[in-house]
PADREN-743652 format. One record per residue (C-alpha): residue in three letters; x, y, z. Coordinates in Angstrom, 3 decimals. Example, Ala and Ser with C-alpha at 12.3 -4.5 7.8 and 13.67 -1.06 7.14 Angstrom:
! residues 2
+--------+----------+----------+----------+
: residu :       c1 :       c2 :       c3 :
+--------+----------+----------+----------+
:    ala :   12.300 :   -4.500 :    7.800 :
:    ser :   13.670 :   -1.060 :    7.140 :
+--------+----------+----------+----------+
END
This chain:
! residues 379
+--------+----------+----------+----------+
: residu :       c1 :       c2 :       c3 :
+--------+----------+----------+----------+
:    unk :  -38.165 :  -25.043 :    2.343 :
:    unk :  -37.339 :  -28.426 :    1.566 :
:    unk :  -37.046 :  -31.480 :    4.139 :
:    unk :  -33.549 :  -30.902 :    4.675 :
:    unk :  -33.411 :  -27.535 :    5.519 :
:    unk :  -36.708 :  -28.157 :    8.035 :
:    unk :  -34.542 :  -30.678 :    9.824 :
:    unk :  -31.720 :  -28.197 :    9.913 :
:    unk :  -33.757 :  -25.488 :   11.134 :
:    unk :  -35.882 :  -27.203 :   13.804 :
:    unk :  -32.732 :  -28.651 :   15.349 :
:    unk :  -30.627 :  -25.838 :   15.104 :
:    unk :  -33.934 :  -23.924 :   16.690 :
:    unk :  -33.586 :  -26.876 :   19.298 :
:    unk :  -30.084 :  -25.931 :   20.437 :
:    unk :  -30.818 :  -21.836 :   19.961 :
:    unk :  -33.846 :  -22.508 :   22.751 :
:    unk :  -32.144 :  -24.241 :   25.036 :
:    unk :  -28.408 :  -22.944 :   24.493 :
:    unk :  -28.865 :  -19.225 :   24.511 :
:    unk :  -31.901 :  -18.200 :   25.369 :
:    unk :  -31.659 :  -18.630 :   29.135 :
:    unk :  -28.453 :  -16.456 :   28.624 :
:    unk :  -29.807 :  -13.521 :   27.027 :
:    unk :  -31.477 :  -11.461 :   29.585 :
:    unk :  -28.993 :  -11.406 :   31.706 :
:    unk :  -26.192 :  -11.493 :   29.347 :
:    unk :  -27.949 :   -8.055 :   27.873 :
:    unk :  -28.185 :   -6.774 :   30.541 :
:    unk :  -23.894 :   -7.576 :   31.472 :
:    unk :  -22.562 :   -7.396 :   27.833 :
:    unk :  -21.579 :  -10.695 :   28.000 :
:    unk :  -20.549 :  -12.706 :   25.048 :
:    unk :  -20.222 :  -16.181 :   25.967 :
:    unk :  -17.571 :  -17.735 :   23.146 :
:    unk :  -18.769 :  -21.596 :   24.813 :
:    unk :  -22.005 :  -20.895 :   22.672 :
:    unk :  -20.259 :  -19.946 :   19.143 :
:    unk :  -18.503 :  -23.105 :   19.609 :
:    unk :  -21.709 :  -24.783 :   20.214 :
:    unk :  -23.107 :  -23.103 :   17.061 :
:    unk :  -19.468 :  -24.570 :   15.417 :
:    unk :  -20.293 :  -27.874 :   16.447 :
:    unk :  -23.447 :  -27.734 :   14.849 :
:    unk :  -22.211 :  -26.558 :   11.808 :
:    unk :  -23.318 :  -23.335 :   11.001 :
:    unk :  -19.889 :  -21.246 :   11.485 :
:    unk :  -19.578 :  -22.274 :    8.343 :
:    unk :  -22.178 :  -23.095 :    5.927 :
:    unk :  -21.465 :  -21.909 :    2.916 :
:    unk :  -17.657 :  -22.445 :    2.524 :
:    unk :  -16.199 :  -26.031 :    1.077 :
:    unk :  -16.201 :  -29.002 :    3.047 :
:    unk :  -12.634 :  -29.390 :    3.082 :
:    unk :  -11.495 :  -25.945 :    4.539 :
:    unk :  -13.966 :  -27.632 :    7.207 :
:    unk :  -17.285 :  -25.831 :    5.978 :
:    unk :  -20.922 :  -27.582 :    5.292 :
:    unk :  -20.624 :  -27.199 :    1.586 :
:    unk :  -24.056 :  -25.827 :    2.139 :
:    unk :  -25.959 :  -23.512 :   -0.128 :
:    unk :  -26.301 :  -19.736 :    0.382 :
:    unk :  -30.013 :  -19.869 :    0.796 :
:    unk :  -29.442 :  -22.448 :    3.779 :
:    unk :  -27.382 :  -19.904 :    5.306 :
:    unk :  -30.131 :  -17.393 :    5.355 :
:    unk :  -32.561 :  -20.003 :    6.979 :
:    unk :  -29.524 :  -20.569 :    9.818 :
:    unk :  -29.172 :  -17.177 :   10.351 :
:    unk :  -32.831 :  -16.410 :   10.377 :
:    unk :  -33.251 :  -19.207 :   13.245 :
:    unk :  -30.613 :  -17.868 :   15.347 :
:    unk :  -32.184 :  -14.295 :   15.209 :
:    unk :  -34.943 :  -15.607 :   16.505 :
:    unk :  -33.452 :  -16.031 :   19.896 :
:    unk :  -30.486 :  -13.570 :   19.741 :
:    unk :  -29.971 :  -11.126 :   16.887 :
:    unk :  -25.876 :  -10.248 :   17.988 :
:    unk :  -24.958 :  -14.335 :   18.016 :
:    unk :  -26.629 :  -13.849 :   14.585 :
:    unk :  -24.451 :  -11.291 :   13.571 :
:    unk :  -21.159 :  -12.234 :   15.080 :
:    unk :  -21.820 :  -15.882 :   12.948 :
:    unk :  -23.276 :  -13.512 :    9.775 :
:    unk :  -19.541 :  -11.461 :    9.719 :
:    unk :  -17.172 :  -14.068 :   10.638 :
:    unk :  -18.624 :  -15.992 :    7.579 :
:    unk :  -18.183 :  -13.104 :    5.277 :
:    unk :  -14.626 :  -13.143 :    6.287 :
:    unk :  -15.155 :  -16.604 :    5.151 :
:    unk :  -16.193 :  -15.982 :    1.771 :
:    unk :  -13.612 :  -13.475 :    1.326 :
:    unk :  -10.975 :  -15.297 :    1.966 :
:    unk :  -12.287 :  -18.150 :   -0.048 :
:    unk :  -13.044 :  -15.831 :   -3.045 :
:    unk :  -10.312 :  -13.712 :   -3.131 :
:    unk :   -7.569 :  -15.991 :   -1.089 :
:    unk :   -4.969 :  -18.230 :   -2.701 :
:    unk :   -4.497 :  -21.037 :   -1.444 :
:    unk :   -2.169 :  -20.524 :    1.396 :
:    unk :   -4.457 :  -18.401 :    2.892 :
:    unk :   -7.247 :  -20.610 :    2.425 :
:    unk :   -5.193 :  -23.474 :    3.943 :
:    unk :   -3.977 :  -21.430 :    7.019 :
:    unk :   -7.152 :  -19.110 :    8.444 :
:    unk :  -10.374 :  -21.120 :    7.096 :
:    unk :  -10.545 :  -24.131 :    9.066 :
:    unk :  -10.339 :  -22.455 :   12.385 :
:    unk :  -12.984 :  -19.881 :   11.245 :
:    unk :  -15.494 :  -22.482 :    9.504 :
:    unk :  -14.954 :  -24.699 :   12.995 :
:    unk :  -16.135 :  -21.856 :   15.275 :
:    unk :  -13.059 :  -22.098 :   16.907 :
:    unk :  -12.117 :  -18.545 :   16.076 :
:    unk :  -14.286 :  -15.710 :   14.945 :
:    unk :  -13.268 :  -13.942 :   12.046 :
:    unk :  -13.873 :  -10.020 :   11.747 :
:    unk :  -14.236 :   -7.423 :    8.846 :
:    unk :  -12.545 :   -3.603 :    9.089 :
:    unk :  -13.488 :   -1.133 :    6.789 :
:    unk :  -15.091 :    1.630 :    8.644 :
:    unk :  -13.091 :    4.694 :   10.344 :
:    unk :  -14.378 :    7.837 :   12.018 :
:    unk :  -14.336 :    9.746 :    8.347 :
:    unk :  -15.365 :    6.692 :    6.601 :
:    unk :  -18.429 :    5.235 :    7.353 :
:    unk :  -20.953 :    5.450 :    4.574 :
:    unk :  -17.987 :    6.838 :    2.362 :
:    unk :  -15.932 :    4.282 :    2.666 :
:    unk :  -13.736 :    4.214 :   -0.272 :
:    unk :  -12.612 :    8.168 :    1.350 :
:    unk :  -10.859 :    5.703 :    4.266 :
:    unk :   -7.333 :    7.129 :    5.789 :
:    unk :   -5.731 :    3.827 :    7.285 :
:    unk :   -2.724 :    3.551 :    5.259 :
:    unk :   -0.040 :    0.397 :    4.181 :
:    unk :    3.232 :    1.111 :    3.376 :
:    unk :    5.181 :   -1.054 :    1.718 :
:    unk :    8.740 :   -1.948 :    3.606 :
:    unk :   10.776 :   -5.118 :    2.722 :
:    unk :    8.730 :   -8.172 :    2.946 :
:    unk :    5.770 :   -6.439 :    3.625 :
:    unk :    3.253 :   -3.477 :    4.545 :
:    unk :    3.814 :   -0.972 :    7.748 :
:    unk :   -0.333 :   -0.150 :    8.339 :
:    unk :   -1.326 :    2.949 :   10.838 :
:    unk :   -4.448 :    3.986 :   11.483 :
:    unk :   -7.898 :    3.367 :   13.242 :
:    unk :  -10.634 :    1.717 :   12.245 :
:    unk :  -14.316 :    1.942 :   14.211 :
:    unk :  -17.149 :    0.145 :   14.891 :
:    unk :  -15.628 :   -3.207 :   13.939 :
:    unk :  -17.894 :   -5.712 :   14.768 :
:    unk :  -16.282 :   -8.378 :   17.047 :
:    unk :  -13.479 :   -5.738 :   17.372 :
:    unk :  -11.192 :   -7.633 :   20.577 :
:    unk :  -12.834 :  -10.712 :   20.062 :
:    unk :  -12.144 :  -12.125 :   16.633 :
:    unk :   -8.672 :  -13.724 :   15.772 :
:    unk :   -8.560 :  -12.719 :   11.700 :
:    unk :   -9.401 :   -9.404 :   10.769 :
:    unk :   -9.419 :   -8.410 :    6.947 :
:    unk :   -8.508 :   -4.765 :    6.551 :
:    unk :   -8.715 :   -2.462 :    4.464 :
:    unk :   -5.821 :    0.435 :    3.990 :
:    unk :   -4.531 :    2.775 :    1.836 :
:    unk :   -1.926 :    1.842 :   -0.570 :
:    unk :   -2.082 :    4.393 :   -3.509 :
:    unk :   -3.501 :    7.353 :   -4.091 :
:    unk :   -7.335 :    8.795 :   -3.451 :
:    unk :  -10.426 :    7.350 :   -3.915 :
:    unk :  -11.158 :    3.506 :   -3.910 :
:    unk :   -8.470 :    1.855 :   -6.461 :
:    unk :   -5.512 :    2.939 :   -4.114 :
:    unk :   -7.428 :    0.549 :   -1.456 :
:    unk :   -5.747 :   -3.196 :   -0.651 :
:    unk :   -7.128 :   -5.636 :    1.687 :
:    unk :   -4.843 :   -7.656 :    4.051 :
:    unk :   -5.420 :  -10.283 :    6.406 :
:    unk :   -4.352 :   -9.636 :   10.532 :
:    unk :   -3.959 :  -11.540 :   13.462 :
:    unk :   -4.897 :  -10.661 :   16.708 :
:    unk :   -1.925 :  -10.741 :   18.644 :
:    unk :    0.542 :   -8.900 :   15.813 :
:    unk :    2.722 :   -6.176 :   17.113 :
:    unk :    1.476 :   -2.736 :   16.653 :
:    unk :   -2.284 :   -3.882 :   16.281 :
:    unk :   -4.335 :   -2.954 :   19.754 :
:    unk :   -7.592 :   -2.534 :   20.652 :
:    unk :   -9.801 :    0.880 :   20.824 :
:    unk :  -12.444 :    1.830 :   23.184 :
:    unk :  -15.513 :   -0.636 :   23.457 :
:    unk :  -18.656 :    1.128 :   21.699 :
:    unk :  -21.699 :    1.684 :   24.739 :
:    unk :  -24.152 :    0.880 :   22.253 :
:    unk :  -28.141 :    0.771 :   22.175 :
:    unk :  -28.769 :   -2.787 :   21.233 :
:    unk :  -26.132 :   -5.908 :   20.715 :
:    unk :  -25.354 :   -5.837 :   23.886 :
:    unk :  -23.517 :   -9.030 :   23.739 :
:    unk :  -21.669 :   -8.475 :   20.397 :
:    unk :  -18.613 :   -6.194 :   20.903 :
:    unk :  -18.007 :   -3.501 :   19.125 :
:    unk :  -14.481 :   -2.108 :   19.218 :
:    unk :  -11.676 :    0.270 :   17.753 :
:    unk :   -9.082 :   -1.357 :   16.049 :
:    unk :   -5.618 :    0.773 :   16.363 :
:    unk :   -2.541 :    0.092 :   13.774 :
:    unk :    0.780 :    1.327 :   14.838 :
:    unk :    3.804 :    0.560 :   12.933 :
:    unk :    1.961 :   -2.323 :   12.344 :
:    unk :    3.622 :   -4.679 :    9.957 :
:    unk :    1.678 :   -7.227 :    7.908 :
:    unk :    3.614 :  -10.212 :    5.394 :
:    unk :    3.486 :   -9.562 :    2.121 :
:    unk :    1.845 :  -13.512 :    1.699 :
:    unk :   -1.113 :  -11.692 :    3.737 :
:    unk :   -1.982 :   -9.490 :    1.336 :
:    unk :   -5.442 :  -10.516 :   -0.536 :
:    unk :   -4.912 :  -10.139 :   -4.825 :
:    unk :   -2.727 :   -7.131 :   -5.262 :
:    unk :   -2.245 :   -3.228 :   -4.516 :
:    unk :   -5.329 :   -1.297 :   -5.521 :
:    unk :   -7.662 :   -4.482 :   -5.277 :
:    unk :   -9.079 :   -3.861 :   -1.274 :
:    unk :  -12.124 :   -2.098 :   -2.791 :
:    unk :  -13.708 :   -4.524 :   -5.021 :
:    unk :  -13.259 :   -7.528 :   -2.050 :
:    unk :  -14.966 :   -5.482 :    0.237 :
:    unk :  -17.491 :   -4.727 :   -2.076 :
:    unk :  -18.262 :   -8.330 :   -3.170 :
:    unk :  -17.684 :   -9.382 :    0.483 :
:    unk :  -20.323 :   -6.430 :    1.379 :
:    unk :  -23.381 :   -7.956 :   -1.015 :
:    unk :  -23.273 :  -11.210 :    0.579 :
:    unk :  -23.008 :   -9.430 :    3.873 :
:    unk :  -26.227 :   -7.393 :    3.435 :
:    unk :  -28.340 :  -10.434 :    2.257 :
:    unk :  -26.786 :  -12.124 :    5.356 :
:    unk :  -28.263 :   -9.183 :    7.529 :
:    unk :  -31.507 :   -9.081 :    6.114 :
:    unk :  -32.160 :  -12.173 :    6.992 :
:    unk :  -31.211 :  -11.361 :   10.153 :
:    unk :  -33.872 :   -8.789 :   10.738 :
:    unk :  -36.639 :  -11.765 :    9.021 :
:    unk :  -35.835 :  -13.575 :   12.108 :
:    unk :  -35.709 :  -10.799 :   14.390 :
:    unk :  -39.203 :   -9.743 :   13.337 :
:    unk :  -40.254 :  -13.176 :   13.247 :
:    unk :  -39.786 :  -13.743 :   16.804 :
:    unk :  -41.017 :   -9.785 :   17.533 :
:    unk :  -44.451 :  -11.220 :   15.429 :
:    unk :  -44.325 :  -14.978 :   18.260 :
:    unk :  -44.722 :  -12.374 :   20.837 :
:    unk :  -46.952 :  -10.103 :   20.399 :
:    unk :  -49.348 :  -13.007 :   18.450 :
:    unk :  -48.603 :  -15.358 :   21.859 :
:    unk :  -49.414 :  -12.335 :   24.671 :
:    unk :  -52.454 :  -11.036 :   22.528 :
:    unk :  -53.858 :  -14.299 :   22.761 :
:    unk :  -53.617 :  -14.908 :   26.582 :
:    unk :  -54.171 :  -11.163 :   27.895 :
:    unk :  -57.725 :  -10.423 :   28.495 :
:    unk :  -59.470 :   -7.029 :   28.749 :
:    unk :  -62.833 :   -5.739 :   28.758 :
:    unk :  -63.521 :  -10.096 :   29.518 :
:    unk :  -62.137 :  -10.793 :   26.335 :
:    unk :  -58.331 :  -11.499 :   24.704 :
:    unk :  -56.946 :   -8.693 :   23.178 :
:    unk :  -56.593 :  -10.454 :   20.330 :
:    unk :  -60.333 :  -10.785 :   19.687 :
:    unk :  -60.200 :   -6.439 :   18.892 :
:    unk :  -60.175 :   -5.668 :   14.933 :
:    unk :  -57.686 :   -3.295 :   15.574 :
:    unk :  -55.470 :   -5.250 :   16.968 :
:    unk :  -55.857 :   -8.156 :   14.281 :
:    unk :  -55.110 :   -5.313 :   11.714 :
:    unk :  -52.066 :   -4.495 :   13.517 :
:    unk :  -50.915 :   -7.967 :   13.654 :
:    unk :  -51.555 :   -9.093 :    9.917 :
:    unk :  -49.414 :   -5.752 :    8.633 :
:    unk :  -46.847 :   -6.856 :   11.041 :
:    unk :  -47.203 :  -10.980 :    9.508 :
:    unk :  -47.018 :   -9.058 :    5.964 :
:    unk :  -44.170 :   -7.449 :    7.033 :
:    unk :  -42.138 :  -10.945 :    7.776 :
:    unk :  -43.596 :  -12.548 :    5.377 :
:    unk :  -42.634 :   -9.920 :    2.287 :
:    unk :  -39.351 :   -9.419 :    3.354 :
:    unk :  -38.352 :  -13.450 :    3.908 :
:    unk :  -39.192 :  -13.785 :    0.262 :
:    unk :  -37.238 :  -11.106 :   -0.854 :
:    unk :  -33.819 :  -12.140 :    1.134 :
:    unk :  -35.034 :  -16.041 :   -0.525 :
:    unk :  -34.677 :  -14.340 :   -3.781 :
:    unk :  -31.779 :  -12.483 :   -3.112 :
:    unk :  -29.757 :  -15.438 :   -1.942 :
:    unk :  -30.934 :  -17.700 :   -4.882 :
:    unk :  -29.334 :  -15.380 :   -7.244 :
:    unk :  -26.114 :  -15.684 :   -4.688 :
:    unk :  -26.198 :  -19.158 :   -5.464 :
:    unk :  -26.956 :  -19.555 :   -8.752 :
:    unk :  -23.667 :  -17.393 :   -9.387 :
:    unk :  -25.737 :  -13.966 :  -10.687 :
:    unk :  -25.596 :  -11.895 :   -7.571 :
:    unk :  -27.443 :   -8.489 :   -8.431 :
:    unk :  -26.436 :   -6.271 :   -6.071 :
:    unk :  -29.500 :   -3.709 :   -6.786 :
:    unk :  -31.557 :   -7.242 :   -5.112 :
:    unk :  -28.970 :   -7.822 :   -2.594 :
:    unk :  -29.534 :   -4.128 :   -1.356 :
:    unk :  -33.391 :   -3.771 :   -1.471 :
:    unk :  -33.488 :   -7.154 :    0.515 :
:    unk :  -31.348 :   -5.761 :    3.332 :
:    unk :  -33.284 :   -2.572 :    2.845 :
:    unk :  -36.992 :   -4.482 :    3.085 :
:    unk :  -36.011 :   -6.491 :    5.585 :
:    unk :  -34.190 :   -4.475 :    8.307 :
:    unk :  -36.996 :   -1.683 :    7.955 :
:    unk :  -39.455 :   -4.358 :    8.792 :
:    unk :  -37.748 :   -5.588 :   11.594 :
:    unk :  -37.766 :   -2.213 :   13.133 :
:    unk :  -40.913 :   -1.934 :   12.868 :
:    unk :  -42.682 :   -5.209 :   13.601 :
:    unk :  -40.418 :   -4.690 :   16.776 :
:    unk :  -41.248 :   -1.831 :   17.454 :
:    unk :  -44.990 :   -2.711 :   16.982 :
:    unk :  -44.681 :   -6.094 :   18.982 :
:    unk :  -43.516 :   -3.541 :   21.714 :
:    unk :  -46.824 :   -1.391 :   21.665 :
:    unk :  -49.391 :   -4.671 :   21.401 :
:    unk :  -47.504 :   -5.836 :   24.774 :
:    unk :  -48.443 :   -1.972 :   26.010 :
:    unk :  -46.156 :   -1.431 :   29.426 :
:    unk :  -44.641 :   -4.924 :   29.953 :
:    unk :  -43.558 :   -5.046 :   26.548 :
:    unk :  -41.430 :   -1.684 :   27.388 :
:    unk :  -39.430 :   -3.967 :   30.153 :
:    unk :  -37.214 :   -6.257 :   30.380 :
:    unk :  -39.709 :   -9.025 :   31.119 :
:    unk :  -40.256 :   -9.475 :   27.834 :
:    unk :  -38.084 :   -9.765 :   24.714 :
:    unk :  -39.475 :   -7.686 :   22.608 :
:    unk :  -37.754 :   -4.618 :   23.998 :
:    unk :  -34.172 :   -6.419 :   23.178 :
:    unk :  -35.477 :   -7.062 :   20.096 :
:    unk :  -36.467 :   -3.487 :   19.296 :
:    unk :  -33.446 :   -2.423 :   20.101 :
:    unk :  -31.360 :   -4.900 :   18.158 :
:    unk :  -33.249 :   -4.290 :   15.320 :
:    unk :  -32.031 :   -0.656 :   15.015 :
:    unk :  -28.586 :   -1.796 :   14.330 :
:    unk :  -29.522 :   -4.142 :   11.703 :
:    unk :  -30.687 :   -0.668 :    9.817 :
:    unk :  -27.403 :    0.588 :   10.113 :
:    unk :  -24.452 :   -2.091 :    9.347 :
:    unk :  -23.182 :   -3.196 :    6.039 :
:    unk :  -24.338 :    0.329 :    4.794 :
:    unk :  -26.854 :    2.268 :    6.275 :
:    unk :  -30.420 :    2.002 :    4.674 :
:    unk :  -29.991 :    5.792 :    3.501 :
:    unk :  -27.581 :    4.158 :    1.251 :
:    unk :  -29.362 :    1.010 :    0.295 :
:    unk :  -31.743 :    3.505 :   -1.224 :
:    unk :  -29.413 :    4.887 :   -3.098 :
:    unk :  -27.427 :    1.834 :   -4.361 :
:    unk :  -30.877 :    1.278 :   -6.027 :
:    unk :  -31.609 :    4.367 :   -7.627 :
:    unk :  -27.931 :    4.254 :   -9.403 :
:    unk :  -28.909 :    0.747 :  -10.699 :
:    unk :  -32.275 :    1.935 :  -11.892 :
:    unk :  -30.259 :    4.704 :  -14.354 :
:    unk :  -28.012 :    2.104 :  -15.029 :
:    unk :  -31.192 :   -0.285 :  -16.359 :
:    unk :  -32.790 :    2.700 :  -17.951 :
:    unk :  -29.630 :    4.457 :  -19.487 :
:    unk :  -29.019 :    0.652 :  -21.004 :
:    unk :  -32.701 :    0.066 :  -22.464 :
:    unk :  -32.980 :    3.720 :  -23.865 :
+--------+----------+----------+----------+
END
């Protein structure tokens, strides 16, 4: 970490400690997503790290945006997220947007004046998602989309959605992407998901009927959905694993902070080897994974994304941050299974973070298809 990015980081650390983190018990506890504090994170600057300085973005590199999003897990893991998907709207659109598009939905996304939201997923289409049922028809001027998406992160609360619908035939090269607007007629707003952890984030079902979209809102061409989501969904993962660093980061704080100052047997608990074993796997843990997401977002930014990295560092990371959680949670013994202490929100939290951007069932499996493709090329 150079100078810069320590100033970044203990400032932004600054604002995350006193900014959200009186908020989060109680806004856990209510579901309550306070949109006053993602403008606060806009004002900083990190709404938009990555993206060019004059669509209103930090012109920051990719492995800053892992440190930012690593900080602000630290305190809350679904303001994380919520900041982690509205910028890979962001980098869609700025990859795969002309310059219209660029022109009309970044600056209000980079800004944190609006949160940006990504909608692939659908009740038959989760880890399959190139088998997805939404469909576009083309009408003059446009596209007519119907269908339902789920599980859309920020679902009700985001402003631009990027969708994904059918426009061809099976399988993913009849897919197209499209940008929509909260507010257009025929696009409403599912059930809210009751979920484990996130508590603040929403998670909703997005509903499309008769729902017509511009043809100027259309991202490339017909039959080109799949491969933005896909290049979209690498960034995403390395965005979520560092995520989970910082949510086992803090989970590591807290169980290394209470061991030290609760005594049994006249003693801190921290004093018993087999509690200083614990705590070193669960430091290992952290420590392994950070440097793999560090790795994985260097190759983001020197242009050579591998996406066989990109999924073992969302994979490494998310796994440990279910565990060192869940770990933190058994050092604090019964407090640490209430709501006096973080570490239960964390625990929780971290589960999802196993789950989006493609479960880690299918991380494993990304890998294993790039490992034939390395040995099938060598042989």
């Amino acid at each position: 970490m150079n100078d810069f990015q320590k100033e970044l980081c203990a400032n932004l650390r600054k604002f995350c400690l006193e900014s959200i983190e009186p908020h989060m018990e109680h806004d856990d506890a209510e579901g309550k997503f306070r949109m006053d504090i993602f403008k606060g994170l806009g004002d900083y600057g990190v709404t938009g790290v990555t993206l060019p300085e004059e669509y209103g973005g930090a012109g920051l590199t990719y492995l800053d945006n892992c440190y930012v999003l690593e900080e602000i897990a630290k305190v809350s893991v679904p303001y994380a997220v919520t900041v982690s998907v509205s910028a890979m709207v962001q980098s869609i659109l700025n990859e795969y947007g002309n310059q219209a598009q660029k022109e009309k939905y970044l600056p209000a996304l980079t800004s944190g004046a609006e949160i940006g939201s990504f909608a692939l997923s659908e009740s038959h289409a989760g880890s399959d998602a190139s088998s997805l049922k939404t469909t576009a028809k083309k009408v003059e001027g446009g596209y007519m989309l119907n269908g339902t998406k789920m599980w859309i992160t920020s679902g009700g609360l985001a402003k631009t959605y990027i969708v994904m619908a059918r426009t061809g035939g099976e399988g993913s090269k009849g897919v197209s992407a499209f940008i929509v607007r909260d507010g257009a007629k025929g696009f409403t707003f599912g059930k809210a998901e009751k979920k484990m952890g996130w508590k603040t984030s929403p998670t909703r079902e997005l509903v499309f009927e008769n729902c017509f979209v511009a043809t100027e809102d259309m991202l490339l061409e017909e039959g080109k959905g799949f491969a933005v989501a896909m290049g979209g969904l690498d960034r995403g993962r390395v965005s979520i694993a560092a995520i989970g660093v910082g949510c086992a980061q803090r989970s590591l704080d807290e169980a290394v902070k209470y061991s030290l100052t609760r005594e049994q047997f006249k003693q801190p608990i921290f004093d018993f080897q087999g509690l200083q074993f614990m705590l070193a796997d669960m430091a290992l843990e952290v420590m392994s994974s950070r440097l793999m997401v560090l790795s994985a977002a260097q190759f983001i930014d020197d242009k050579k994304t591998n996406s066989k990295l990109c999924s073992m560092a969302k994979l490494k990371a998310t796994d440990a941050a279910m565990k060192v959680s869940t770990d933190a949670v058994q050092v604090l013994g019964g407090v640490g299974f209430t709501s006096e202490y973080p570490v239960e929100r964390f625990m929780r939290d971290a589960k999802g973070l196993q789950i989006v951007e493609g479960t880690n069932q299918i991380q494993r499996v990304v890998i294993a298809r790039h490992l034939r493709k390395e040995y099938e090329q060598h042989a």
